[in-house]
N, C-alpha and C positions, 0 to 999 in steps of 0.2 A: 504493500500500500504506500509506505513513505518512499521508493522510489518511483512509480505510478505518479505521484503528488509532484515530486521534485522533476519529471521529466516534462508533465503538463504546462509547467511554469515556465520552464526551460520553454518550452513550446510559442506559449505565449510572449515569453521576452523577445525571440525569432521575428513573428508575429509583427509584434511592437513596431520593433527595429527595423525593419522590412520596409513597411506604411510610412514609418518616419523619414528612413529616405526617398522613398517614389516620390513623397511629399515634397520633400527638399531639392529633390532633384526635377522636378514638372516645373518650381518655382526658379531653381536658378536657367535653365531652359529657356523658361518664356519670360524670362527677365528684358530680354534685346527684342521681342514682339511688343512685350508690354510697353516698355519706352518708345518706340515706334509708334502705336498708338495716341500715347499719350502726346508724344510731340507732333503728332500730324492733325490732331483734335486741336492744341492751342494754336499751332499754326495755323489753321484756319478760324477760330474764333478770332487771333490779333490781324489776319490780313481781308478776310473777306467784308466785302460791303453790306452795310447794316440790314439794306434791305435781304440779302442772303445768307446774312451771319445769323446763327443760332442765339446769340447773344439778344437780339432781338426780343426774344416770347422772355428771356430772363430779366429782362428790362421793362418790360410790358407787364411780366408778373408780379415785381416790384413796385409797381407806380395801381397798377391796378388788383392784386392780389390772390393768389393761384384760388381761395374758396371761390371768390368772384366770378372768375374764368371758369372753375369745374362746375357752377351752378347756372351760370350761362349757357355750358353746353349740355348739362342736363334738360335745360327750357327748351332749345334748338331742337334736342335730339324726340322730347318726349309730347312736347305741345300740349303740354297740364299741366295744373300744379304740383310742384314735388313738394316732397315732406323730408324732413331733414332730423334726422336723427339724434338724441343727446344731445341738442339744445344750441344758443350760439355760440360761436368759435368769438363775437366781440367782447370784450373787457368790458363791463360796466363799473362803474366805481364800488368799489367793493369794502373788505376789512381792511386791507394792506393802508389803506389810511390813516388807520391808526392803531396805535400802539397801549401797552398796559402801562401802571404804575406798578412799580417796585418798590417793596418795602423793606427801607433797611433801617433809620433810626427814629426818625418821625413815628414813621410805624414799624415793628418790628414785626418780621415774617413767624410762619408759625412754624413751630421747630419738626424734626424730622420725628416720623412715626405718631405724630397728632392725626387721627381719623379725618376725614373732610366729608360733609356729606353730600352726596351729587340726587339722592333722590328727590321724585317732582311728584305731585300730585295733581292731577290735571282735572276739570271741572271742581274745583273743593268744594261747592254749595250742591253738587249734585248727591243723592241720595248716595248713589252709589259710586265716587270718583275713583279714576284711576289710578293706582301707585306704583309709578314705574321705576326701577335702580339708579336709570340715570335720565340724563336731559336730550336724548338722540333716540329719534323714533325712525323706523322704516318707511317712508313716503310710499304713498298711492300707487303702485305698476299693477297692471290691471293683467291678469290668466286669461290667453285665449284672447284676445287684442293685441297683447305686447307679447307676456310671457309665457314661457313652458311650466305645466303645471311644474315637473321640477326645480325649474328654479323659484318660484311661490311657495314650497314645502321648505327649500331650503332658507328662504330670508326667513321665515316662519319661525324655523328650528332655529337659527342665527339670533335673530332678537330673542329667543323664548329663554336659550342659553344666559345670553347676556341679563335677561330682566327687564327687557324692555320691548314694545310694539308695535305690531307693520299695518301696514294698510290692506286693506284686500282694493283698492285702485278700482277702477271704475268698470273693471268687468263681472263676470257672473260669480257668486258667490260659490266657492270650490272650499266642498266639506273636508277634504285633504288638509287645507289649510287651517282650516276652524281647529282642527284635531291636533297639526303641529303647532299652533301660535298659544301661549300664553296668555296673550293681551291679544285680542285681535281691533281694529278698528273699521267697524263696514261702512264703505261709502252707500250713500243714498243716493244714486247717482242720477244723471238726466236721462238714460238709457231705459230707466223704470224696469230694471231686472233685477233690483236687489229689495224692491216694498214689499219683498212676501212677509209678513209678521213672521212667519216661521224664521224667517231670515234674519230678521231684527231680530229678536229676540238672540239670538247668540252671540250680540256685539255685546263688546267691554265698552266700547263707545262708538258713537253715531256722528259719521261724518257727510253735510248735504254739502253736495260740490254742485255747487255754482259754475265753477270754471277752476282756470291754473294760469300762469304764466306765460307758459310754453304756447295756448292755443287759446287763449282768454276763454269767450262764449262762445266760440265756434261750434256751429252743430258739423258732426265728423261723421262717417262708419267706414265700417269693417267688410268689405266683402265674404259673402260666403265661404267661397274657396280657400281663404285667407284663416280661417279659423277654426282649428284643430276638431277632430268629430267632438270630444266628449263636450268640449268649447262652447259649440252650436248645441248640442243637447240641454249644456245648464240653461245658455240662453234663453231656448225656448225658440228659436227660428224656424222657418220652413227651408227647406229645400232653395236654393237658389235666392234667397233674400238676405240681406246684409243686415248688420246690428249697427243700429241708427244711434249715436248720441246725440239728442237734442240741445239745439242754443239753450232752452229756456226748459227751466226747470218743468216738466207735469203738473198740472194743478196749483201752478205760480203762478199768475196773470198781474196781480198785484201786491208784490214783496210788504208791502205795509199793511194789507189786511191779510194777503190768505198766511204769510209765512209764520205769524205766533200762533194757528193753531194746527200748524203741520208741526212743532216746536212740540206741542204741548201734548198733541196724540202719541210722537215719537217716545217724548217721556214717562205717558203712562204706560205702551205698549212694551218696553223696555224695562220695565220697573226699576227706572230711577239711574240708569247709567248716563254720562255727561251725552247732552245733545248738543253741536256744532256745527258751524259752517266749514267750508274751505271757498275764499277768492282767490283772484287773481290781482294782484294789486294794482289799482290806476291811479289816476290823478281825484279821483274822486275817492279815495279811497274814507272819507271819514265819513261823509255821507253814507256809504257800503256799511260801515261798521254801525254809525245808529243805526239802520234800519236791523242789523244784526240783534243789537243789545235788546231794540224795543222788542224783539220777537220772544227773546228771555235765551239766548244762549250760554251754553256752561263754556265753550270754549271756539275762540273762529283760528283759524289755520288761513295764512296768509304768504303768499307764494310770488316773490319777486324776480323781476328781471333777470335772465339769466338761469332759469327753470329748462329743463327738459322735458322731455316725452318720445316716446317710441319714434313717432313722425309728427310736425305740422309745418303750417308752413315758415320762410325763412322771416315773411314783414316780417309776423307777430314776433318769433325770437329776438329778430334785430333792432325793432321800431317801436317796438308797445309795451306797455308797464313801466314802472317804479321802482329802480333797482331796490334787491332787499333791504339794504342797509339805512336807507330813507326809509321802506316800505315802514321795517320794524318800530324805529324812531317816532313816527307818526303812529300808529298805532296804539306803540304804548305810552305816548302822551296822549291822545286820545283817551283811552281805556284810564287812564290815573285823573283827567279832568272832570271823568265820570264818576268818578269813586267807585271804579269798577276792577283797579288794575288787580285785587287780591282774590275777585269773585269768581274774573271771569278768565280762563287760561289763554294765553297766547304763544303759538304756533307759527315757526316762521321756515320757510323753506326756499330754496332758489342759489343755486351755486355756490352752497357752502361744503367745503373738502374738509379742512385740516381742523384739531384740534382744537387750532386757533380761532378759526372763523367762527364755531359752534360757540367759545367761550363771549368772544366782543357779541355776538347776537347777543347772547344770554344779557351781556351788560348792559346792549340798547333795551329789554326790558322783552326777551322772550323768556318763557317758559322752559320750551325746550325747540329744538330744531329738529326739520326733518330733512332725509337724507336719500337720494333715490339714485343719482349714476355713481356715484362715488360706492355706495353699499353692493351696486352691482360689477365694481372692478374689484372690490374685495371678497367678494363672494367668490367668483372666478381665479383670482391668482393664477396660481402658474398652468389651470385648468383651461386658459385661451390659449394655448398651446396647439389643442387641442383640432382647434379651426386654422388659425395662424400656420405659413405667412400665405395660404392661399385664398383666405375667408376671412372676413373681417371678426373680431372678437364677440360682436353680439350675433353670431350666428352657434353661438354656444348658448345662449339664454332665451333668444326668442321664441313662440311658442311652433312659427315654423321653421327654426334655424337648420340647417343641414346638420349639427354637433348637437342638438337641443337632448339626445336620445342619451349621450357619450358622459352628461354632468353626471356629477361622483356627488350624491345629495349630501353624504356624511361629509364628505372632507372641503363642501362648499358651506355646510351651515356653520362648519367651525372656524372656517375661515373669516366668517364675517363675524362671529362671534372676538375672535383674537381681536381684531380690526376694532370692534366697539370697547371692545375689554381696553386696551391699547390708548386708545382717544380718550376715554372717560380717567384713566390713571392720569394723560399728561393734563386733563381738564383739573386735575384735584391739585398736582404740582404747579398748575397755575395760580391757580384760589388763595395756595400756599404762601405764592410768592408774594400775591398779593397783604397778606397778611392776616389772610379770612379764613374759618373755618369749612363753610357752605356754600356753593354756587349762588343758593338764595341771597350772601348775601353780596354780591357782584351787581357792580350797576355803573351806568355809566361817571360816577365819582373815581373811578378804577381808569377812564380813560384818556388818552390825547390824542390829538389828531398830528398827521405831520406836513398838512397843508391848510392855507384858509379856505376853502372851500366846504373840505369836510369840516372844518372846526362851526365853520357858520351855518352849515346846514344841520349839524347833528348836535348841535350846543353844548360844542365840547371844547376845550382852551387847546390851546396851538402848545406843541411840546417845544417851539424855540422860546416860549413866554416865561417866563415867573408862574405859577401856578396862577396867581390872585389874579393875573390879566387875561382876560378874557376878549375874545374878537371883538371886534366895533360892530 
């Protein structure tokens, strides 16, 4: 046996060795091809005339920018609307503007191994509110529209680990998911596939989506074809008919009379778990929110510029809404001029990734955040592998993706569980630094901005000031 062992390895060093030089040797070979190319390629980029130099479209793609030109030739090629996936590729002003305070002697930070606590309680006047571990919820992706039931079992299992709650997103309610989520969140959606009382009744909380970000009130669908069998079964569809999401809510013609007794039905039918809105945030947004409050909401979910979605179009991602970072600011001055900021929970969502971003929300006066592409690159890890480099990475999660079959549900729930576990530790090391025990108690007293811009839109002092001096 030990010579067996010792000749296999011998084998394999051969092997190795072998590879290593064919390797080395193909490269020193085509060393004098490759230069040749390479120098017959700038020789004509530095000699030929612009209008025939390649140099050209790189010049052209710089002044007008390659998504521009690829959504151009989408429009040419297809002569319809296209829908644009994960959300805009523009920068909207975001956290990066500003910065935390550190506490070191004014205030002293809290020492190592002091607990922090990051749990939220969401609707707290409601009968029955939610208590979730930390401040980061799984946003709305709808089963059988966007996702594969698997990957809806997996965010499920992911947040359930972590302690915390996902959306069931604007598609049919998929009892898989009820069974893996902890905390589930059912939207009420404008599609009218989720008002079965059967259905309500197993929400932890009830979410009426109005709209989002990504597609404001657009009414959308699904074609048939397009939507997994079991998909079309929960729907309820016939044969060859598409699943319609309506601009306008069912049975909403007048948001100020009919919406406090759709509020109120919700509440009893439920016995007593938080009833909410989700918008989309505009410029009207505080008019949105009383008509919200007057209807008696436990909690509204507010979803700024810079939001995703499976598909919609590019205006609305690039042209429409109120980045989050305003969206939140306003809201929760809004909700505190009401004497409502303690009653009522606020939910804010729309391209926030990092640690960081989830904690500055928190300080502009969210509750908690929610998180929906960012959860889905974590989810996946090294599992887009799997599509990659010939398929793009959401053809592993979609519900008709070519890879949607191939997700590893165990090692994608945990994955997003590390992910949340991971965020929420550096959200406490945050708190820390600050000097604070509880996320609760984080606010924008915590912040500065590092331009006048933000300082004066989000009434917060410029970090090159003296603390006392405040913008003009």
């Amino acid at each position: 046996m030990g010579n067996r062992k010792t000749g296999n390895t011998n084998l394999w060093k051969v092997a190795l060795g072998s590879a290593g030089l064919t390797c080395l040797g193909l490269w020193f070979f085509s060393r004098p091809l490759l230069n040749r190319l390479h120098d017959s390629f700038l020789k004509t980029v530095m000699t030929d005339p612009y209008e025939e130099n390649f140099w050209e479209f790189v010049s052209a793609a710089n002044r007008t920018g390659l998504q521009k030109i690829v959504e151009t030739n989408l429009r040419t090629q297809q002569g319809k609307l296209i829908q644009r996936p994960f959300g805009s590729p523009r920068r909207f002003p975001g956290t990066d503007g500003l910065v935390f305070n550190l506490a070191q002697l004014a205030r002293l930070p809290v020492e190592e191994g002091v607990p922090v606590d990051t749990k939220v309680t969401l609707g707290p006047r409601a009968a029955k509110p939610l208590n979730i571990s930390m401040p980061i919820i799984i946003s709305g992706m709808a089963y059988g529209l966007a996702l594969s039931e698997k990957t809806k079992i997996a965010l499920a299992r992911g947040a359930s680990l972590a302690g915390t709650a996902t959306n069931t997103g604007e598609g049919p309610f998929l009892p898989s998911e009820r069974q893996a989520a902890r905390h589930l969140i059912v939207q009420y959606n404008r599609g009218g596939w989720n008002h079965n009382p059967r259905i309500l009744k197993q929400a932890d909380m009830v979410e009426i989506q109005f709209g989002q970000a990504a597609i404001g009130g657009l009414g959308h669908s699904t074609n048939y074809g397009e939507i997994p069998t079991k998909g079309r079964r929960l729907l309820g569809i016939k044969p060859g008919q598409a699943a319609v999401t309506h601009a306008r809510m069912p049975g909403i013609k007048d948001p100020k009379k009919d919406l406090p007794p759709l509020v109120t039905r919700l509440r009893h039918l439920t016995g007593g778990v938080p009833i909410g809105a989700k918008i989309g945030a505009g410029n009207d947004l505080e008019k949105d929110l009383a008509i919200l409050l007057e209807a008696g909401v436990d909690f509204i979910a507010i979803d700024g510029a810079g939001a995703a979605s499976k598909g919609s179009p590019p205006i609305i991602q690039d042209d429409f809404g109120v980045p989050t970072v305003y969206a939140v600011n306003r809201a929760a001055t809004f909700l505190k001029k009401q004497g409502l900021k303690d009653r009522v929970s606020l939910i804010a969502g729309g391209g926030l990734v990092t640690p960081g971003d989830f904690l500055k929300i928190l300080a502009l006066g969210a509750d908690a955040v929610y998180i929906g592409t960012i959860a889905l690159f974590a989810l996946t890890h090294t599992q887009v592998l799997k599509a990659m480099p010939w398929e793009p990475p959401v053809q592993v999660v979609f519900a008709q993706g070519r890879y949607q079959d191939q997700l590893d549900e165990d090692r994608a729930a945990h994955n997003l569980a590390n992910f949340l576990w991971s965020c929420n530790a550096e959200i406490m090391e945050g708190v820390r630094a600050l000097g604070k025990k509880s996320v609760k108690q984080v606010d924008k007293s915590d912040l500065a901005a590092l331009d006048p811009v933000t300082a004066r839109a989000l009434g917060i002092p410029l970090a090159a000031r003296a603390r006392s001096c405040f913008p003009s």
